[in-house]
C-alpha positions as CSV (number, residue, x, y, z in Angstrom):
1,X,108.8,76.7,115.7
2,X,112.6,77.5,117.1
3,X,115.1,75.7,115.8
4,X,118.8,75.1,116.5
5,X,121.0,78.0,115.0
6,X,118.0,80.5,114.6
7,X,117.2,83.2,116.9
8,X,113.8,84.3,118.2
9,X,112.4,87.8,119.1
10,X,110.5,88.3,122.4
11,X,109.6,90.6,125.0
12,X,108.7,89.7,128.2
13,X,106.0,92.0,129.6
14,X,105.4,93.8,133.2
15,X,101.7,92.0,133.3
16,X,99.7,89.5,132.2
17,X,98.0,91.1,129.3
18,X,95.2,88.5,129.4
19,X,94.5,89.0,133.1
20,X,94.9,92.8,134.1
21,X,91.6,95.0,133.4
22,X,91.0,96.5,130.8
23,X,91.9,99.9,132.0
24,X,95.4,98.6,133.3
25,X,96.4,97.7,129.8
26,X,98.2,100.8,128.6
27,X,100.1,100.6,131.7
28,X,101.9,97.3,130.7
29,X,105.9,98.0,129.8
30,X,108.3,95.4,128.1
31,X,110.9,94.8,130.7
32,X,113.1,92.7,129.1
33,X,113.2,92.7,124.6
34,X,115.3,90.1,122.8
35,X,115.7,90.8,119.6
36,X,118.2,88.6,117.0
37,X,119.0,86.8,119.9
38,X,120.5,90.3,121.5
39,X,119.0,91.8,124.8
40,X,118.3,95.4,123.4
41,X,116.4,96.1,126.4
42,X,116.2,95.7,130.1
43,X,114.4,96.5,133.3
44,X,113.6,96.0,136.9
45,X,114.5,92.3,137.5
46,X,116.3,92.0,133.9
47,X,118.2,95.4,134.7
48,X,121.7,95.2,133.2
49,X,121.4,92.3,130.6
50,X,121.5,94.9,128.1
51,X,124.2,96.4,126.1
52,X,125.0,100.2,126.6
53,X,123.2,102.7,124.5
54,X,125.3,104.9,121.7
55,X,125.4,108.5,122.4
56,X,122.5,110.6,121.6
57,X,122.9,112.1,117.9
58,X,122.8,114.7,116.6
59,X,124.0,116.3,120.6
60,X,121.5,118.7,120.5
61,X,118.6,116.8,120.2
62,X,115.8,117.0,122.8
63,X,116.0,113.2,124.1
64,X,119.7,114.0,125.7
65,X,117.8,116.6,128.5
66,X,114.3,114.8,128.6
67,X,114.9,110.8,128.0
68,X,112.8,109.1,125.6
69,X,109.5,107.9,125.0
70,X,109.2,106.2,128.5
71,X,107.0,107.3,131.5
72,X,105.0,110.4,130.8
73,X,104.6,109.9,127.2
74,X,102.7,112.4,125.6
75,X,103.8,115.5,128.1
76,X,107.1,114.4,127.4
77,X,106.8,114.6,124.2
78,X,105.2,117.7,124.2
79,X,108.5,119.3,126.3
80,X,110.9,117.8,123.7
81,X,109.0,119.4,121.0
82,X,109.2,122.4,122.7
83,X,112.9,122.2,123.5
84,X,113.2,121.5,119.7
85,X,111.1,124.8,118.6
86,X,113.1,126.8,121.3
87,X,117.0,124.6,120.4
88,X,119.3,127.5,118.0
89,X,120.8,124.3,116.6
90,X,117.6,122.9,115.2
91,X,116.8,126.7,114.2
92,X,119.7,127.0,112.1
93,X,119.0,123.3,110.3
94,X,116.1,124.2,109.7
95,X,116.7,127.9,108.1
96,X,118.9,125.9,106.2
97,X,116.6,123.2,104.7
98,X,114.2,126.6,104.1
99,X,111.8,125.5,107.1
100,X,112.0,128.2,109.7
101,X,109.6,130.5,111.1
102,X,108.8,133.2,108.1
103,X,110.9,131.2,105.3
104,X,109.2,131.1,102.1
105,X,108.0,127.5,101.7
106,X,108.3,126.0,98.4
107,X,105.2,125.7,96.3
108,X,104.3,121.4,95.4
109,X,101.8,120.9,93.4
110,X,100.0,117.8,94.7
111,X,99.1,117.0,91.0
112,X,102.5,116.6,90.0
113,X,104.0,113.3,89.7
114,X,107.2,112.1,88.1
């Protein structure tokens, strides 16, 4: 139950999930989420209710050349991977945590607990 002074969260969906087939199901996108009482997305009708997105961080990161997780999901995920594997920026973080290609990994013993 809503009540005066409290916010719900919704979402307000591209189809009715209870009337498309079965097959059109994974198809169905949010095109407008509330959240706190905030618009923290928006699209097609709803486009521009929401608030403008912060920068993409850290700048090299592979969502600020291919978008996110939107349409063509798991190919594009599989190019931001890529562009990750292939980004110098990401190589050198990761030389310096000791996670590159060829760096020694560090031994954990799974039996260990502290």
């Amino acid at each position: 139950m809503l009540r005066e002074g409290f916010y719900g969260d919704l979402t307000v969906l591209s189809d009715d999930y209870f009337t498309v087939p079965d097959a059109a199901i994974p198809d169905i996108e949010s095109v407008l989420t509330v959240v706190g009482g905030r618009v923290v997305y928006a699209t097609a009708e709803y486009e521009g209710l929401d608030e403008a997105l912060p920068p993409i961080a850290p700048e090299w990161s592979p969502v600020a050349r291919f978008g996110g997780y939107g349409a063509g999901g798991a190919r594009q995920a599989e190019l931001m991977a890529q562009a990750v594997a292939e980004s110098e920026a990401h190589r050198r973080w990761r030389a310096a945590r000791g996670s590159a290609p060829g760096a020694p990994q560090p031994f954990v013993d799974p039996c260990f607990t502290h």
